[in-house]
N, CA, C and O atoms as CSV, one atom per row, in Angstrom:
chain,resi,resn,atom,element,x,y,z
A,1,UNK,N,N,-23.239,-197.116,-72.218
A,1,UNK,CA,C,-24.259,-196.669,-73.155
A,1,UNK,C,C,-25.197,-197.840,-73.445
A,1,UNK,O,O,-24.671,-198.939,-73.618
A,2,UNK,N,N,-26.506,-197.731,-73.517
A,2,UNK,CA,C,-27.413,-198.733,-73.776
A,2,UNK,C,C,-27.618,-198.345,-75.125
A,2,UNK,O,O,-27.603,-197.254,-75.694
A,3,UNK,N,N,-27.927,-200.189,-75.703
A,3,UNK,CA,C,-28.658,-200.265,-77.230
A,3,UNK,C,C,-30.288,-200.251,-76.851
A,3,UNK,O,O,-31.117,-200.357,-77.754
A,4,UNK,N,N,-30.645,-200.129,-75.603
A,4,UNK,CA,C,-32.441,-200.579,-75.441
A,4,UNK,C,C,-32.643,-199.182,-76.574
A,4,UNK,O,O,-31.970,-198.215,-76.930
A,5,UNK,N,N,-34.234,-199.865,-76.910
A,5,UNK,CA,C,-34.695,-198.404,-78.004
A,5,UNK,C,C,-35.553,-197.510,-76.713
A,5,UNK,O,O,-35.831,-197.862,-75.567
A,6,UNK,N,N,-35.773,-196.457,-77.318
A,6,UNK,CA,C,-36.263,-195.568,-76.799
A,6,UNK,C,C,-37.608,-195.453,-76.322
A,6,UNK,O,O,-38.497,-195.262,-77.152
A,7,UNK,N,N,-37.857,-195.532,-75.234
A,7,UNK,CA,C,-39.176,-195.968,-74.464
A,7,UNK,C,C,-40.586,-194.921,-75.285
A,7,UNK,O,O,-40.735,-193.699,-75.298
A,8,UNK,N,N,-41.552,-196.189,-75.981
A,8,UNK,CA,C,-42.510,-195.836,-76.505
A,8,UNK,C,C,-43.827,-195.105,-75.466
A,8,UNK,O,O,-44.229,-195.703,-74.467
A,9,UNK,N,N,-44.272,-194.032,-75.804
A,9,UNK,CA,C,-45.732,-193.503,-75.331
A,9,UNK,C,C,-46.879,-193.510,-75.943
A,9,UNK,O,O,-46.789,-193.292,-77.151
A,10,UNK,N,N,-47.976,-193.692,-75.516
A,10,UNK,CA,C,-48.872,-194.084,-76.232
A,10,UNK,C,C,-49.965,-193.073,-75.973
A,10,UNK,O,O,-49.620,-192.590,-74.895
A,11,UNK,N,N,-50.765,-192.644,-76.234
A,11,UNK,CA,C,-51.764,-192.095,-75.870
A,11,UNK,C,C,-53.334,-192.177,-76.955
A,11,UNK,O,O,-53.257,-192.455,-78.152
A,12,UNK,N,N,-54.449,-191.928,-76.365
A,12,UNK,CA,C,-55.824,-191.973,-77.109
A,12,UNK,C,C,-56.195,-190.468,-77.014
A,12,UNK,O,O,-56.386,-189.688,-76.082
A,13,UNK,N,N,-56.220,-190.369,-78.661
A,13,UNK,CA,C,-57.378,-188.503,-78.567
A,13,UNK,C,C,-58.310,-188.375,-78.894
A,13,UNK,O,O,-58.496,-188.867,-80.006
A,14,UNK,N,N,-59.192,-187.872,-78.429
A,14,UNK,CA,C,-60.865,-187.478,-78.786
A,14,UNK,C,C,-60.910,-186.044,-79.493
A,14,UNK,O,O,-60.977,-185.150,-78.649
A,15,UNK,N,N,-60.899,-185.766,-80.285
A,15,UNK,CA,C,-60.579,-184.304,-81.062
A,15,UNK,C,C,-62.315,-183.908,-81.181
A,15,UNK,O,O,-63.026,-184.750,-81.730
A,16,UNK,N,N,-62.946,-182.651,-80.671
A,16,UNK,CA,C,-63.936,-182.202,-80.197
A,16,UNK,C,C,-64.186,-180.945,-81.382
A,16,UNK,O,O,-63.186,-180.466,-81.919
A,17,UNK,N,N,-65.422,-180.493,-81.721
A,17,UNK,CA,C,-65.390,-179.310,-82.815
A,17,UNK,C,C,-65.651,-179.591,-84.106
A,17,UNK,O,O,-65.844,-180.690,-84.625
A,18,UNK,N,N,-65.641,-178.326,-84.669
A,18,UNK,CA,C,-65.066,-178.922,-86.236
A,18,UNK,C,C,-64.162,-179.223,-86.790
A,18,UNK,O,O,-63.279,-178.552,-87.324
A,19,UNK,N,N,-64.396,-180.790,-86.656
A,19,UNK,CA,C,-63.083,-181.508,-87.378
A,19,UNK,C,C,-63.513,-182.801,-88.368
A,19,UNK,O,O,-62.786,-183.683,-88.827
A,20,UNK,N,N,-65.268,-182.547,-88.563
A,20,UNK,CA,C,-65.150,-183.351,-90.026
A,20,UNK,C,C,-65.105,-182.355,-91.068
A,20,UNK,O,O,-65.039,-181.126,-91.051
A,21,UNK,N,N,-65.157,-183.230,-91.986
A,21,UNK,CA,C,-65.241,-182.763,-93.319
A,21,UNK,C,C,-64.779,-181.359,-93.453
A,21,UNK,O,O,-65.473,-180.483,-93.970
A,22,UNK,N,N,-63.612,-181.172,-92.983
A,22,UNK,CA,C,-62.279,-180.213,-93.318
A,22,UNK,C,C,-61.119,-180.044,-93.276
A,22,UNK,O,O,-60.488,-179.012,-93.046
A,23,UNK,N,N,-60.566,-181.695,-93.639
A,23,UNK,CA,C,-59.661,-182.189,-94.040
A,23,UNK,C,C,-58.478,-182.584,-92.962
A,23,UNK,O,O,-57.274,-182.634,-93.215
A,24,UNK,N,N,-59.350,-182.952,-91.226
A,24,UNK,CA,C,-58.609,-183.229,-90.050
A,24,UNK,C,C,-57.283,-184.681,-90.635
A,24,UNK,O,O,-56.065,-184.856,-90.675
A,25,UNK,N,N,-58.319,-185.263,-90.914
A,25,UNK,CA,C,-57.641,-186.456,-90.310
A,25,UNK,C,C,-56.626,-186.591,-91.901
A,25,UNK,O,O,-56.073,-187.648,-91.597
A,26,UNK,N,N,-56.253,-186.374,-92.804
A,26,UNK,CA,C,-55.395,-185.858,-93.517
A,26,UNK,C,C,-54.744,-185.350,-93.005
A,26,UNK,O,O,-53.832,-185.929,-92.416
A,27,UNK,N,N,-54.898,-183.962,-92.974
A,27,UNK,CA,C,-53.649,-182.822,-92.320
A,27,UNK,C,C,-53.517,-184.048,-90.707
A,27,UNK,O,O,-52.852,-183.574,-89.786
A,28,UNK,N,N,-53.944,-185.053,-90.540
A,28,UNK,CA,C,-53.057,-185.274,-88.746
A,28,UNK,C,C,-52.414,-186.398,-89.672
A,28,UNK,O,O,-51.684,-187.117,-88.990
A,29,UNK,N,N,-52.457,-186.803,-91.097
A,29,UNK,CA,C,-51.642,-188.058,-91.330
A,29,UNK,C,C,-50.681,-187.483,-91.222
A,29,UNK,O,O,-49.886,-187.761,-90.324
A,30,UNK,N,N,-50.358,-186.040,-92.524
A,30,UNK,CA,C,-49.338,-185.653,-92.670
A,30,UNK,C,C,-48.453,-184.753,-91.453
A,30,UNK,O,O,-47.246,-184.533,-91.545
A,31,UNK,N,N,-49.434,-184.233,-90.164
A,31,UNK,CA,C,-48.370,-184.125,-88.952
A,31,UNK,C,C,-48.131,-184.968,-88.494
A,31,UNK,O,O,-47.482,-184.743,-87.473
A,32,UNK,N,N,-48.355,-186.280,-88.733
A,32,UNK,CA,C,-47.629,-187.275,-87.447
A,32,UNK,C,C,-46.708,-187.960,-88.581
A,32,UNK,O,O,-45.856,-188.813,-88.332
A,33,UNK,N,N,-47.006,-187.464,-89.853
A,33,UNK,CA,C,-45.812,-187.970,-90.419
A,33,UNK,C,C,-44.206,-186.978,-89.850
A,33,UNK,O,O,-43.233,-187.283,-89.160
A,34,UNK,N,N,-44.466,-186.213,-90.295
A,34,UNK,CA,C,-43.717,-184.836,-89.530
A,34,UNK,C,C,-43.462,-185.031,-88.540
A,34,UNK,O,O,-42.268,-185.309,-88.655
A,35,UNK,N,N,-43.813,-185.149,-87.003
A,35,UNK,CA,C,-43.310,-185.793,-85.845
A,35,UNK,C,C,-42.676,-186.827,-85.757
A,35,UNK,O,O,-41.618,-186.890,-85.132
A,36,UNK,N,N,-43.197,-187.790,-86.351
A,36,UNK,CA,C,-42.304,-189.189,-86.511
A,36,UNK,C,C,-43.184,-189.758,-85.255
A,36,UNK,O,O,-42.574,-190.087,-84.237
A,37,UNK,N,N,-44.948,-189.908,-85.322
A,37,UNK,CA,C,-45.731,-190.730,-84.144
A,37,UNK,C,C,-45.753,-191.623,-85.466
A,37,UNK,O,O,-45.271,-191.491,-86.591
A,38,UNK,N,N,-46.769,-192.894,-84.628
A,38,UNK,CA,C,-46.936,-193.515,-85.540
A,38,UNK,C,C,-48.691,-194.130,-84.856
A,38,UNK,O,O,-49.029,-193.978,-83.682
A,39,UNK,N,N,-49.502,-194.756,-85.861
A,39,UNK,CA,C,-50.962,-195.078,-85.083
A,39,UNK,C,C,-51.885,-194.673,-86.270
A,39,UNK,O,O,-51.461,-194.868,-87.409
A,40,UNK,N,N,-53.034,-194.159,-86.099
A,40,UNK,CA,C,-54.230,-194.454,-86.621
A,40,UNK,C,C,-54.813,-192.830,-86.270
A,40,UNK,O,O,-54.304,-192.160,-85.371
A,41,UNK,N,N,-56.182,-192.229,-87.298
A,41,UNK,CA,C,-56.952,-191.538,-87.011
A,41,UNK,C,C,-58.000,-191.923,-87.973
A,41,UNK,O,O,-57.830,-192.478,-89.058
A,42,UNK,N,N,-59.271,-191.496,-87.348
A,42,UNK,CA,C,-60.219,-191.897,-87.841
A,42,UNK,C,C,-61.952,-191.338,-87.640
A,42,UNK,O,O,-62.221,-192.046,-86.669
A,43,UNK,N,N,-63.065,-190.669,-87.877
A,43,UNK,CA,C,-64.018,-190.595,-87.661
A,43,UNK,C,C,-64.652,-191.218,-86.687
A,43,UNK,O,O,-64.465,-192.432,-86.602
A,44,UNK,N,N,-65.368,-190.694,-85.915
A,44,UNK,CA,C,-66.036,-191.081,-84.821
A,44,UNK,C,C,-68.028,-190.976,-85.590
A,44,UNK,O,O,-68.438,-190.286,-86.524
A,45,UNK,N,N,-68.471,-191.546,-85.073
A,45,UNK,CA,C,-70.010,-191.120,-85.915
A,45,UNK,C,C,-70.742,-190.064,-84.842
A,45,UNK,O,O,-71.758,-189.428,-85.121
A,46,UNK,N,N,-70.020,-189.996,-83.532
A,46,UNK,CA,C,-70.878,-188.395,-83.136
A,46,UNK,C,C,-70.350,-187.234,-83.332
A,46,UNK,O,O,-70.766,-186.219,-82.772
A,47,UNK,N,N,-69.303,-187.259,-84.209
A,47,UNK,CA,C,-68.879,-185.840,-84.803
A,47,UNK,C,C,-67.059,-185.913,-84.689
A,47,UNK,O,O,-66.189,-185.812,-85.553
A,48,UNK,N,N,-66.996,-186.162,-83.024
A,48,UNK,CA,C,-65.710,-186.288,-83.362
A,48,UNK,C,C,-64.360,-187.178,-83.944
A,48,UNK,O,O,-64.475,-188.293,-84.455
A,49,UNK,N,N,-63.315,-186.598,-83.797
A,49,UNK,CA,C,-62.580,-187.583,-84.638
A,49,UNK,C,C,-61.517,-188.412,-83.665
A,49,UNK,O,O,-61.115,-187.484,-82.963
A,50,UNK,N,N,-60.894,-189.470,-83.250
A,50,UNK,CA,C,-60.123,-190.446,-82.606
A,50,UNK,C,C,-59.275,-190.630,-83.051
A,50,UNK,O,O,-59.225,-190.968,-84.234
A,51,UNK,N,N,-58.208,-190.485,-82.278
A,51,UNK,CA,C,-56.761,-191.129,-82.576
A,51,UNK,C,C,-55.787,-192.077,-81.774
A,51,UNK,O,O,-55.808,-191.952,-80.549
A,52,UNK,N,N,-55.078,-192.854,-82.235
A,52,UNK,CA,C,-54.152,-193.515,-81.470
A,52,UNK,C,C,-52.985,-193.310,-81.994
A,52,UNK,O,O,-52.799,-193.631,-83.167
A,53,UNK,N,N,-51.774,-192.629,-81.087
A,53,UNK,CA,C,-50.646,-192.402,-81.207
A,53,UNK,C,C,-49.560,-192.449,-80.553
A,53,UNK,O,O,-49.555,-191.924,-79.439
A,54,UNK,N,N,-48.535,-192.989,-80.981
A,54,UNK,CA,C,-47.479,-193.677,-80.153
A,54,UNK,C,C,-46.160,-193.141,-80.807
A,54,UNK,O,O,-46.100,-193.084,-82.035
A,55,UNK,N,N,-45.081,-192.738,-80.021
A,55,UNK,CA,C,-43.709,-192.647,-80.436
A,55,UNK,C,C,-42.985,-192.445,-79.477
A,55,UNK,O,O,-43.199,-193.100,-78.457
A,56,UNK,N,N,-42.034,-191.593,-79.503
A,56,UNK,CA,C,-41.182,-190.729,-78.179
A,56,UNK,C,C,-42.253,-190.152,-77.443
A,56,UNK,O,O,-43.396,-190.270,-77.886
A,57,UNK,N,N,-42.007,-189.448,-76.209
A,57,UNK,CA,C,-42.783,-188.914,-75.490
A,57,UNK,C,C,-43.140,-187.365,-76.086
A,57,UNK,O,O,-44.237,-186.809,-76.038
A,58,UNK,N,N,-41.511,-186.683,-76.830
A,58,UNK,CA,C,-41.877,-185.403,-77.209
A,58,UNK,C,C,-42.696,-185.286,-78.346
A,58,UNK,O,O,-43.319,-184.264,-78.636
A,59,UNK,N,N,-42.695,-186.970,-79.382
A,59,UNK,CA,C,-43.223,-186.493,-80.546
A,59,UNK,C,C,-44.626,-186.590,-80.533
A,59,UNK,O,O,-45.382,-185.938,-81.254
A,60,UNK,N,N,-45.030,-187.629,-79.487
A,60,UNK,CA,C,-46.249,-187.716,-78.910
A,60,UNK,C,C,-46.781,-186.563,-78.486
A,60,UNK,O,O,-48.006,-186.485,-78.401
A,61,UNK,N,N,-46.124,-185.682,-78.211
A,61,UNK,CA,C,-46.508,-184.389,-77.456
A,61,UNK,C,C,-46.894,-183.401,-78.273
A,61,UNK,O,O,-47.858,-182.655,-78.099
A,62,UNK,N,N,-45.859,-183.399,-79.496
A,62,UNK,CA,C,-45.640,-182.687,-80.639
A,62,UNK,C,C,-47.049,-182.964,-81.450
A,62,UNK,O,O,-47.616,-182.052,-82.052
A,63,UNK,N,N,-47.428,-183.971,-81.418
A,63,UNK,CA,C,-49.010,-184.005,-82.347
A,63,UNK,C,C,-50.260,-183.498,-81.203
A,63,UNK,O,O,-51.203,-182.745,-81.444
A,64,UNK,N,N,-49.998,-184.021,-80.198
A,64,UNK,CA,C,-51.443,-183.385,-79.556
A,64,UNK,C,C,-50.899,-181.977,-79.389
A,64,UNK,O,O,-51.866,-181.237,-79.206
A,65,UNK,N,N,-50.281,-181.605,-79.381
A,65,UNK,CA,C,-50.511,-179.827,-79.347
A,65,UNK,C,C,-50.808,-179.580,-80.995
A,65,UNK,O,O,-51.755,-178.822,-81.205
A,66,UNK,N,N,-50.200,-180.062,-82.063
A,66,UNK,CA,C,-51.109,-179.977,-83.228
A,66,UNK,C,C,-52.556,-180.146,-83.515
A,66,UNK,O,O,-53.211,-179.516,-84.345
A,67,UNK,N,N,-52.893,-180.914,-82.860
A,67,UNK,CA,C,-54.565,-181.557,-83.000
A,67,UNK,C,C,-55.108,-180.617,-82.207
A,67,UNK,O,O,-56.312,-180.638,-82.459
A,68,UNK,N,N,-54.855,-179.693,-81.277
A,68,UNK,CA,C,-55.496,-178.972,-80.909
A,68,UNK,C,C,-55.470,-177.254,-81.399
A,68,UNK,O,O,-55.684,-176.165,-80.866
A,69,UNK,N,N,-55.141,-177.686,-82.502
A,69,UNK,CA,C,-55.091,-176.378,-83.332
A,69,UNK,C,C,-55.805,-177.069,-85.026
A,69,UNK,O,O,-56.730,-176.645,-85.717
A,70,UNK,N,N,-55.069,-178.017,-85.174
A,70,UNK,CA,C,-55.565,-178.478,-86.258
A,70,UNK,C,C,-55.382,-178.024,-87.769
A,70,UNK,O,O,-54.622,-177.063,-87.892
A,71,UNK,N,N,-55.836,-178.440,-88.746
A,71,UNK,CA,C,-55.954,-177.663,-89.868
A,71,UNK,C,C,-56.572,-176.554,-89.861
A,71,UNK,O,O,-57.386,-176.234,-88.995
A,72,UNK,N,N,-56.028,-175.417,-91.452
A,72,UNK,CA,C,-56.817,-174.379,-91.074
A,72,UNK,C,C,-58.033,-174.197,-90.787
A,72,UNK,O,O,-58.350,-173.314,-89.991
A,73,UNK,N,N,-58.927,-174.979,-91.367
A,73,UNK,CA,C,-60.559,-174.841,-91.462
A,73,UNK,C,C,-61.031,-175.442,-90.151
A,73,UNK,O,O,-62.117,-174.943,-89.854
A,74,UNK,N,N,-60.682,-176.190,-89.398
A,74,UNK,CA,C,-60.932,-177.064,-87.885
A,74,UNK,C,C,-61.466,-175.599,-86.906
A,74,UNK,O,O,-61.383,-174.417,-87.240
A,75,UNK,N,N,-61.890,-176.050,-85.923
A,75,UNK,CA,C,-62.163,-175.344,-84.895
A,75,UNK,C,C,-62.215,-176.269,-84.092
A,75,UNK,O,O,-63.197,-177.010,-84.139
A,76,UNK,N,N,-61.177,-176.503,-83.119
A,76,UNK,CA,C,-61.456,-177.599,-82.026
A,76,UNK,C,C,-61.571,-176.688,-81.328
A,76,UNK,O,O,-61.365,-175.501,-81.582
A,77,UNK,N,N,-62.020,-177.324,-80.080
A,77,UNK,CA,C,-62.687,-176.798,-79.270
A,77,UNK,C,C,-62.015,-177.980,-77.647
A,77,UNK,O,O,-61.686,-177.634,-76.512
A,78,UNK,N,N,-62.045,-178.854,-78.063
A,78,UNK,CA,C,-61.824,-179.885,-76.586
A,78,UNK,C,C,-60.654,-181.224,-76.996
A,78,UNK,O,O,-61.108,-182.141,-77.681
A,79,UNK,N,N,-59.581,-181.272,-76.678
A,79,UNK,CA,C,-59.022,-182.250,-77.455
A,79,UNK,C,C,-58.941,-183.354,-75.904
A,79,UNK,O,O,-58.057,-183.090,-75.090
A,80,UNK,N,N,-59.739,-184.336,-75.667
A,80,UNK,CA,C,-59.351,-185.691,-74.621
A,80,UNK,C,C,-58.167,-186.542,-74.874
A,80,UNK,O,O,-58.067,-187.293,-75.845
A,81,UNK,N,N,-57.005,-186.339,-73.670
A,81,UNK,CA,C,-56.311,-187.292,-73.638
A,81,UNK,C,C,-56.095,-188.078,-72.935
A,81,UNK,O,O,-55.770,-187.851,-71.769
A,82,UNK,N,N,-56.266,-189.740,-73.658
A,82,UNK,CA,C,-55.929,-190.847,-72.428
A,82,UNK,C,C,-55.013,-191.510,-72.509
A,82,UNK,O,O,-54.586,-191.477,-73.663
A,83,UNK,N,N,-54.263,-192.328,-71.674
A,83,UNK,CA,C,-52.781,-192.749,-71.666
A,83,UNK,C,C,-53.716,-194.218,-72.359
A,83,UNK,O,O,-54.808,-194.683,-72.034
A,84,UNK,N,N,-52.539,-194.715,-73.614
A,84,UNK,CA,C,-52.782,-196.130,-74.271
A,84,UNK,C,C,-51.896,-197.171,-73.594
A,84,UNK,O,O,-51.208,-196.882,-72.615
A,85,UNK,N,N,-51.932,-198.582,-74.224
A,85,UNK,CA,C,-50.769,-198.881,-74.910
A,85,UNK,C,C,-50.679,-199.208,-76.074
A,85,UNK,O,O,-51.472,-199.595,-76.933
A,86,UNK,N,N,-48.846,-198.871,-75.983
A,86,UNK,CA,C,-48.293,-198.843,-77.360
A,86,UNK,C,C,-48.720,-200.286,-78.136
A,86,UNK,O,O,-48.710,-201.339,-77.498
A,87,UNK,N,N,-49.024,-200.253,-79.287
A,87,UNK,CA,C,-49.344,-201.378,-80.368
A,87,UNK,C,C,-48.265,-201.364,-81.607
A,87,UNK,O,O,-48.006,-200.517,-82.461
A,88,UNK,N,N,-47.768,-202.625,-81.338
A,88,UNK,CA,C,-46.732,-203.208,-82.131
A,88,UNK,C,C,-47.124,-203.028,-83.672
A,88,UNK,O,O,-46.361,-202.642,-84.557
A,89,UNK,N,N,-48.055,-203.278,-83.770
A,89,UNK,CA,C,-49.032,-203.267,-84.879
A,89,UNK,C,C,-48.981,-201.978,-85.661
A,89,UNK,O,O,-48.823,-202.089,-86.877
A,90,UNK,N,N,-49.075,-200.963,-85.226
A,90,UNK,CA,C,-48.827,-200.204,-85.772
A,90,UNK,C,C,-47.293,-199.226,-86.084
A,90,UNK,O,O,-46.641,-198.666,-85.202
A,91,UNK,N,N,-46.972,-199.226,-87.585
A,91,UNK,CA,C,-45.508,-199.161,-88.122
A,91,UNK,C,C,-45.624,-197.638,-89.260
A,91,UNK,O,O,-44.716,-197.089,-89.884
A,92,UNK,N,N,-47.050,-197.306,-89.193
A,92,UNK,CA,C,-47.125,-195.987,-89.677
A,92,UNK,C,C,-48.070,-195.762,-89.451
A,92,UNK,O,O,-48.982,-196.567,-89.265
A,93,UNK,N,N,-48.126,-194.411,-89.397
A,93,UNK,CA,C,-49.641,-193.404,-89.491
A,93,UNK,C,C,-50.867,-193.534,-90.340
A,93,UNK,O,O,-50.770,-193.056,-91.470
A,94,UNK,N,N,-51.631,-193.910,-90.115
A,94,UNK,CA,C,-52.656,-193.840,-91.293
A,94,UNK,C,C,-54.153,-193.484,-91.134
A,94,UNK,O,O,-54.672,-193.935,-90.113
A,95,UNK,N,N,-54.836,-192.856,-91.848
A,95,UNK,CA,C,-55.892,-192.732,-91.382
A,95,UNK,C,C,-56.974,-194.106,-92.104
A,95,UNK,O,O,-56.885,-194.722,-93.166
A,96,UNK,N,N,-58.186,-194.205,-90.699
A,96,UNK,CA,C,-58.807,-195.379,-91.100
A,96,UNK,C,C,-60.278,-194.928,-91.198
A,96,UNK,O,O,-60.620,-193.915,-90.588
A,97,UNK,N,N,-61.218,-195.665,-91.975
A,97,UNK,CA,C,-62.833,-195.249,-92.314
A,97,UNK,C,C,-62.743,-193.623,-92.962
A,97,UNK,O,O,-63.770,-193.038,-93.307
């Protein structure tokens, strides 16, 4: 049995639609609290919103299929995903700007 920890995934999202100012990047603190990712979301200034998120592979998985539904009021429309890397740096979810 190995003590190694459990191999981190990382990924970058571009969340497409309406997803300002209707309470995205809130409702994604509190799902990636819920998944157990950990990283950053934040406003983009051409509309959409960005994220960086890292955990297990499923919980990683577990938020981008959230973000592409979103809160109730959201309408995404296109969610971009790019493979990251994981950042040490980040030890919880939070949203930034």
């Amino acid at each position: 049995m190995s003590d190694a920890p459990p191999a981190m995934t990382a990924r970058r999202l571009a969340i497409e639609g309406r997803v300002q100012g209707v309470g995205y990047r809130d409702a994604m603190v509190d799902a990636a609290g819920a998944a157990g990712v950990r990283g950053t979301v934040r406003n983009a200034d051409d509309g959409r919103v960005l994220a960086h998120v890292q955990g297990s592979e499923d919980a990683v998985a577990a938020i981008i299929a959230w973000a592409s539904r979103g809160p109730r009021l959201a309408r995404v429309t296109r969610v971009e995903v790019e493979a990251a890397d994981p950042d040490p740096a980040h030890t919880t979810f939070r949203r930034i700007r």
